[in-house]
N, C-alpha and C positions, 0 to 999 in steps of 0.2 A: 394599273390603268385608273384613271380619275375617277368618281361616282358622274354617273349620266343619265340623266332622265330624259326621254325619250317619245314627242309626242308623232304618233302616227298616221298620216293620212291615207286615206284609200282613192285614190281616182275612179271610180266608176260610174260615170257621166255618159261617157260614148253612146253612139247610138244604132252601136250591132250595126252596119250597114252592108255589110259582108258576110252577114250569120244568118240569110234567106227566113228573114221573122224569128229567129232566136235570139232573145235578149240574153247576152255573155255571159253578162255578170250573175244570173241568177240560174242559168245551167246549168244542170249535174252534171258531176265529176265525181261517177262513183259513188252515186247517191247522193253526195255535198255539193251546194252550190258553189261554185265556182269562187264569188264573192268571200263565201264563209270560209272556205277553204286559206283564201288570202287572209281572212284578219288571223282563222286560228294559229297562221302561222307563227304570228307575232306576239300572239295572245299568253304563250307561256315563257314569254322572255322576261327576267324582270329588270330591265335597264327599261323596259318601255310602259310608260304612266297611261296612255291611253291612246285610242284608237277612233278615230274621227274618217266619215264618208262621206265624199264630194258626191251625190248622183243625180241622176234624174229626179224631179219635183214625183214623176208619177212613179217613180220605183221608191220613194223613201218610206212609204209606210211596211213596204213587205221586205227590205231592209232591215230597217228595225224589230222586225217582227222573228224575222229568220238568225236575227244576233241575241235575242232571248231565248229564243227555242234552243240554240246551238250553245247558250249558256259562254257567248265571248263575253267575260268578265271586265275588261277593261273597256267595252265601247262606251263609247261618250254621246254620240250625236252621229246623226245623217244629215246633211246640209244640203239643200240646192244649189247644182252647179250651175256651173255660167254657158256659155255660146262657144266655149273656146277650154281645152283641157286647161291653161293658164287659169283660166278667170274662173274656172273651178275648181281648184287647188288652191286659190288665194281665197276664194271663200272658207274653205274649211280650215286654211291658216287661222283666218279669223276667230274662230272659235278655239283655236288651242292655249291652254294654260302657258302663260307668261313666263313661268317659274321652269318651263321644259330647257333643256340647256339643249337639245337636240332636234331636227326637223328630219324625219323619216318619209318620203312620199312613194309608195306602191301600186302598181296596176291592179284596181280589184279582177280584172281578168288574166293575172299572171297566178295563179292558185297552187302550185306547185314546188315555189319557193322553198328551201330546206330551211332548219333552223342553224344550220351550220353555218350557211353560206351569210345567213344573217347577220349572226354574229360576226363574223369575221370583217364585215362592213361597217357594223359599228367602231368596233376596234379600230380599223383605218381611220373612218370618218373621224374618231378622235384625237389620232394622230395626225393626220393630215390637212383637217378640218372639213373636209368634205371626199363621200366613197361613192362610188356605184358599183354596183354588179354588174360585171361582162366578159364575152366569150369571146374571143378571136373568130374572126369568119374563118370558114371551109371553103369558101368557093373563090375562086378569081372573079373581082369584081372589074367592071368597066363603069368610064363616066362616057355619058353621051348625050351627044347634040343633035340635034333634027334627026335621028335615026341613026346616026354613025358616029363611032367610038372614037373619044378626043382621047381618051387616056388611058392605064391600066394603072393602077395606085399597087405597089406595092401588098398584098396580105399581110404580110407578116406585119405591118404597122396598125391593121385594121381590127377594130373590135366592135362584136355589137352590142351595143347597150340597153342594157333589161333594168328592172327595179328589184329592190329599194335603191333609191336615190338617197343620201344621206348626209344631213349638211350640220355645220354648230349653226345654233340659231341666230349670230348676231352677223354669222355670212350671208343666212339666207336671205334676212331681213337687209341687208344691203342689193341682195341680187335682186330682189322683187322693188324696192324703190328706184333702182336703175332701169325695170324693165320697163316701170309709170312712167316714169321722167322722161324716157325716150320712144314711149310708143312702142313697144316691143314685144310679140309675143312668141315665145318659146314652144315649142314642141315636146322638150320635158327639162324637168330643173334644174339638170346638170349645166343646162346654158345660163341659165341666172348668172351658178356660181363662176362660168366662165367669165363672164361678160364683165365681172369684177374682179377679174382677175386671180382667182383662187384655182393653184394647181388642184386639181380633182384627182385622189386616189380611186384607180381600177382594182377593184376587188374582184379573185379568180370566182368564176359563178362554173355550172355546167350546160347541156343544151335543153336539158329535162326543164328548165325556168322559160319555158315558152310562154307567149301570151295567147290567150284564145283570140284569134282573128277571126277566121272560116270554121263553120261547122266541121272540117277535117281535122280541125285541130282540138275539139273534144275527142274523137277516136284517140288520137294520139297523145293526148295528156292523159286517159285513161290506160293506155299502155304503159307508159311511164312508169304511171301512178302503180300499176297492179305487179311491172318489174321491181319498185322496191319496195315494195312491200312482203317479197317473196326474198327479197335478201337477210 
């Protein structure tokens, strides 16, 4: 596989509105925040040069403060994100070294990530020039209008899509000028690189790579967490 340098972003902007006054990103998870949890994952990878944080303007200082405590070696910077996950992900593009040949984007409230699963998306992302992590659904899903069900899609075609997102930088950088050009904002990066045409490899993930949404979903990433730990 080619040498790849790998710069990291953390999405952690949101604004918990589903977490009844818990801010996600900074929840314990087993003692670790939520947030820290997501960099250290990446933190002992060495394809990856550095680790950069889109967040809120009022969480960056205890950010920063929690990535020296927790001794993440590769962080770089906490950025102000924007109004919209997009425009906060492109801010902290802005800050990544030029010399990165790779764009890695993360949910700081997805903290549970393996280092397996990691890697094995890089590896894609470099063969195919761009990877996500995703899990097939388990449930029969339905599409609906006004309250009743136009369709039933197939499952077995359907996957859901988690982070790292994982692209070569001169894709990415084509997806985010397309998305300027036409007014366009994405819900997560995988669409950039669609939008420009770049088949995106699905990289197999597991269900444990939850993201904290609802305060239930600390109980449950804490089970997770305490299941393999105990393997």
């Amino acid at each position: 596989m080619p040498e790849i340098s790998l710069s990291v972003i953390i999405a952690c902007g949101g604004n918990s509105t589903r977490m009844e006054g818990i801010n996600k990103q900074l929840a314990m998870i087993c003692g670790i925040p939520a947030v820290i949890r997501s960099m250290l994952a990446f933190d002992g990878i060495e394809e990856v040069s550095e680790i950069i944080a889109a967040a809120r303007e009022a969480d960056i200082p205890e950010i920063e403060r929690l990535a020296k405590e927790y001794n993440v070696t590769k962080f770089k910077a906490a950025v102000s994100g924007g109004n919209t996950r997009q425009r906060s992900v492109f801010n902290a593009f802005m800050q990544t070294d030029k010399a990165t040949r790779y764009i890695a984007v993360h949910d700081g409230a997805r903290p549970l990530v393996s280092e397996e699963h990691i890697r094995k998306c890089i590896k894609d992302a470099s063969i195919f020039g761009g990877a996500i992590l995703g899990v097939p659904v388990k449930d029969t899903v339905k599409v609906v209008s006004g309250g009743l069900i136009t369709d039933t899609p197939d499952r077995r075609n359907l996957y859901i899509a988690q982070t790292p997102q994982i692209f070569r930088r001169d894709l990415y950088v084509k997806g985010i000028n397309f998305a300027q050009d036409h007014d366009l904002d994405f819900t997560d990066d995988c669409q950039l690189a669609e939008a420009v045409g770049v088949k995106v490899c699905v990289s197999p993930s597991d269900h444990s790579n939850i993201k904290i949404t609802t305060r239930e979903d600390i109980d449950i990433a804490e089970a997770f967490l305490r299941r393999k730990e105990k393997l």
